[in-house]
N, C-alpha and C positions, 0 to 999 in steps of 0.2 A: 666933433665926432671922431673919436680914435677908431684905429686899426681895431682893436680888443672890439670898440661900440658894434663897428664894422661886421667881424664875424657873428656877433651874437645877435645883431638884426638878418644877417644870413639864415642864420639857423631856425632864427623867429620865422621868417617867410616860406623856408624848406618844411619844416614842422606842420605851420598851415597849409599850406598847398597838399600834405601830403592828406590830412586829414577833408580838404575839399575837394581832393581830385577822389578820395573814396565815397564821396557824399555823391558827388558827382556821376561816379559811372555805376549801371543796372549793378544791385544786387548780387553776388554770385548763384544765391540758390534761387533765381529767378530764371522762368524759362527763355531759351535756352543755355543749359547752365553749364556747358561746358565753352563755349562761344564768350558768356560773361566771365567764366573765371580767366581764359585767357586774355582777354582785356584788360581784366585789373593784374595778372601778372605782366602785363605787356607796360602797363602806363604807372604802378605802383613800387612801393621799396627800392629806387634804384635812379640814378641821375643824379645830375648838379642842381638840375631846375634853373638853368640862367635864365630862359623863354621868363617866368616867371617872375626871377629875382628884377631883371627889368621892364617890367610890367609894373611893378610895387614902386619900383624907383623912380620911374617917370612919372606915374600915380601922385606919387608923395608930392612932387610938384605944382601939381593942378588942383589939391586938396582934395582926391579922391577918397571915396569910403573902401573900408577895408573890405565889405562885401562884394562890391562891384568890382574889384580889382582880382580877389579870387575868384570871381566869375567868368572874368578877360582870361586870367592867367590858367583857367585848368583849361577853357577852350584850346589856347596856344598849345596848350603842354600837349592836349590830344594829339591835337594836327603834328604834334613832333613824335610823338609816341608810334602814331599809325607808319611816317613816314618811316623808320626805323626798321619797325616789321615788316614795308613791304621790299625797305632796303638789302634788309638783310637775307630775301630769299632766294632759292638756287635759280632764278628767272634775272635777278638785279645781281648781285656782290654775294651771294652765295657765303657766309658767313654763319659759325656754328656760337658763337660769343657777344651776348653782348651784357652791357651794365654786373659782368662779372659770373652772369648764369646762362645755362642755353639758351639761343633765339628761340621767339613764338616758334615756327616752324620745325625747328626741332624738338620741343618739347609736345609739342600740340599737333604734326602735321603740317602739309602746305594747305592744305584745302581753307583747315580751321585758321591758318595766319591770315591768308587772304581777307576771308571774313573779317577778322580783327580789324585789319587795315581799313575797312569799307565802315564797318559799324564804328570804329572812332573817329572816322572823319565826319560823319552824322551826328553823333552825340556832340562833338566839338562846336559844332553850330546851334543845336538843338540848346546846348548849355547856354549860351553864348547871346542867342534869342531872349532868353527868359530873362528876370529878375527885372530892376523897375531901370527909368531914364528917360530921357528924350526920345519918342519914338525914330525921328526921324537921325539922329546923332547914331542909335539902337543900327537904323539900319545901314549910315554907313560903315561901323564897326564890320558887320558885318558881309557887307562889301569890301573891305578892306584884308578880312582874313581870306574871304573868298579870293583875292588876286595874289595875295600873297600864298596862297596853296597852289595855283591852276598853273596851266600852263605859262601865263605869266609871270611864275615866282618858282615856288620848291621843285614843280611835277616839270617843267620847263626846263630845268638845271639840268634835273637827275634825266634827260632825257639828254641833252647834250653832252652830258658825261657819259651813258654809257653808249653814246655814238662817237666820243673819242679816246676809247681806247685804242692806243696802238699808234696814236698820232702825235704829232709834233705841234701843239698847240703855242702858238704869239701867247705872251704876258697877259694882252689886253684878251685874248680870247678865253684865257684862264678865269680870268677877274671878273669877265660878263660870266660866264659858266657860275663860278661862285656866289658872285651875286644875287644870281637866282636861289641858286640851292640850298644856299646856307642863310646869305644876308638876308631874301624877302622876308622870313618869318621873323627874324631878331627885329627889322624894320617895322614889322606888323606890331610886336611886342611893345615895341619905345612906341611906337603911337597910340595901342589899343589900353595902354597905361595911361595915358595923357590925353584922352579922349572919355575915361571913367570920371573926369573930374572939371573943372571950369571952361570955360570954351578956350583955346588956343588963339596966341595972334598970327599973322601969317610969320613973324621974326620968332616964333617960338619954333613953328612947324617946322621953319630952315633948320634951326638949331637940332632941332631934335633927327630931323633928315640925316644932318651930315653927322652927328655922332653914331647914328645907327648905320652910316654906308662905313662908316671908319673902324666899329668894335664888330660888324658883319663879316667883313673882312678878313681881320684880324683873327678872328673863331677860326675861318677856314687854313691861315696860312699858319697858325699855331697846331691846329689839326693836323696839318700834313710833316708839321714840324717831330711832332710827336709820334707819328706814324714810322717815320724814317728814325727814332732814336731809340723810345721808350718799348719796354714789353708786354707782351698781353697781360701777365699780370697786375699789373700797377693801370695799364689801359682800361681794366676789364672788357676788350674786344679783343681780337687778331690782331696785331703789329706787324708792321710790315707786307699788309697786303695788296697798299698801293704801288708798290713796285713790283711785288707778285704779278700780279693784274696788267704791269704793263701801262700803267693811268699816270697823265699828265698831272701833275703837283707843282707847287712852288717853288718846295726841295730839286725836284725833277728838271725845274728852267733857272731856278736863279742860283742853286748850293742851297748848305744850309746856313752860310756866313750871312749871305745876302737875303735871306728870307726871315731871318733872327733880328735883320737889320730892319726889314720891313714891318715885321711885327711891332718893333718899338719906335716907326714912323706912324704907324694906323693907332698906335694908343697915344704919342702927343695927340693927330689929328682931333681924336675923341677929346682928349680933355679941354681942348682948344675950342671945341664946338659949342661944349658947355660952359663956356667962360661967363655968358651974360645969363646966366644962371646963380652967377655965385655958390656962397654956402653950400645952399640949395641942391645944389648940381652935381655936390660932394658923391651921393652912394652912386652916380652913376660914371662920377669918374674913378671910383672905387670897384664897380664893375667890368670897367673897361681894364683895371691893373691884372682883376681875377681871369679874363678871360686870356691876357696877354702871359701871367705869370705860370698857367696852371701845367699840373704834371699828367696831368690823365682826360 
């Protein structure tokens, strides 16, 4: 599988997703129809879709169906989408930019983003429930995104991030902070992939654990990489409003020599993970280069 294979199975799963995540959310001219169009402006036209792209890739693995997998992958997308907008409003990080157009809130109101937030955390499950499988497999999945959103994963992070602004956060206090915010979803992803499809053995579920604690990571510390370098236009967000803001980063403890270094420590870790993978293993240590190499 080349590089060129590489991109064009991207663009195949981006294309999909994008066409299942509108099958997936209400309707716009459905009541109430201003609540649904900001939903699908909120989760539609815009992103990389990695949630996704690794959902497909670990999929691919366990010989999962392509329907089950955009069923895993638009639920995640939601839970990423909602987070987003409630990240973005003057309550959290107060940001007027994101995927290149104004946040919900801006565009729609705070009252209406709120909403947003609340109703695709619902539909993300609600999607997520449905379609055929193993009941009881059906409701770990579903257990699984549920720990990976609550306080024990995304909602968990972003609360300890914004209880240390201003602070002088240890390395490892950073890394647990991330873990939660950023890595539980992408972890949720690499498994909610590989759980659409053959049962797992316990040597798989390590495998897949540690490439998803290694390319979880690596999002974050590329993120803050990019924060401290890149522009809002090429970001399509605000640049540079983690040091605005006064928020601990990776940039912020280690430079950015030492954090550029750690990002191409967390993507060996990943390919290393997938080793007893083989071939097989190939798009997702090909996803692990795109999250380590990207510019926005």
């Amino acid at each position: 599988m080349s590089a060129a294979g590489f991109a064009d199975w991207m663009r195949s799963v981006q294309s999909g997703m994008e066409q299942a995540l509108a099958e997936c959310l209400p309707a716009e001219a459905a009541l109430p129809q201003e609540l649904h169009a900001a939903m699908r402006y909120a989760v539609l036209d815009g992103g990389k879709r990695v949630r996704p792209l690794l959902v497909f890739a670990a999929g691919a693995l366990f010989a999962a169906s392509d329907a089950e997998l955009a069923r895993a992958a638009a639920a995640v997308e939601m839970i990423h989408a909602y987070s987003l907008v409630h990240d973005d409003m003057p309550c959290m990080d107060d940001d007027a930019l994101r995927r290149g157009k104004p946040t919900v809130h801006v565009k729609y109101g705070e009252a209406t983003a709120l909403l947003v937030g609340d109703a695709l955390q619902s539909q993300a499950f609600l999607v997520l429930a449905e379609g055929t499988g193993d009941p009881a497999r059906k409701l770990a999945m579903l257990r699984l995104l549920a720990e990976a959103s609550g306080s024990a994963g995304m909602c968990g992070g972003q609360a300890i991030d914004l209880a240390s602004v201003g602070l002088a956060l240890s390395l490892e206090e950073l890394e647990q902070m991330h873990r939660l915010k950023t890595g539980a979803l992408l972890r949720a992803s690499v498994l909610l992939g590989a759980w659409c499809g053959k049962a797992l053995t316990p040597s798989d579920t390590a495998a897949l654990d540690a490439y998803a604690a290694a390319v979880g990571l690596a999002f974050q510390v590329v993120d803050d990489i990019l924060d401290a370098t890149a522009d809002s236009a090429v970001l399509g967000k605000t640049a540079g409003k983690d040091a605005a803001d006064n928020k601990p980063t990776y940039v912020s403890i280690l430079g950015l020599a030492q954090s550029r270094a750690l990002a191409e420590k967390l993507r060996a870790d990943a390919h290393r993970a997938v080793q007893p993978f083989g071939d097989q293993g190939l798009r997702l240590r090909q996803l692990a280069d795109l999250i380590v190499e990207r510019q926005s």
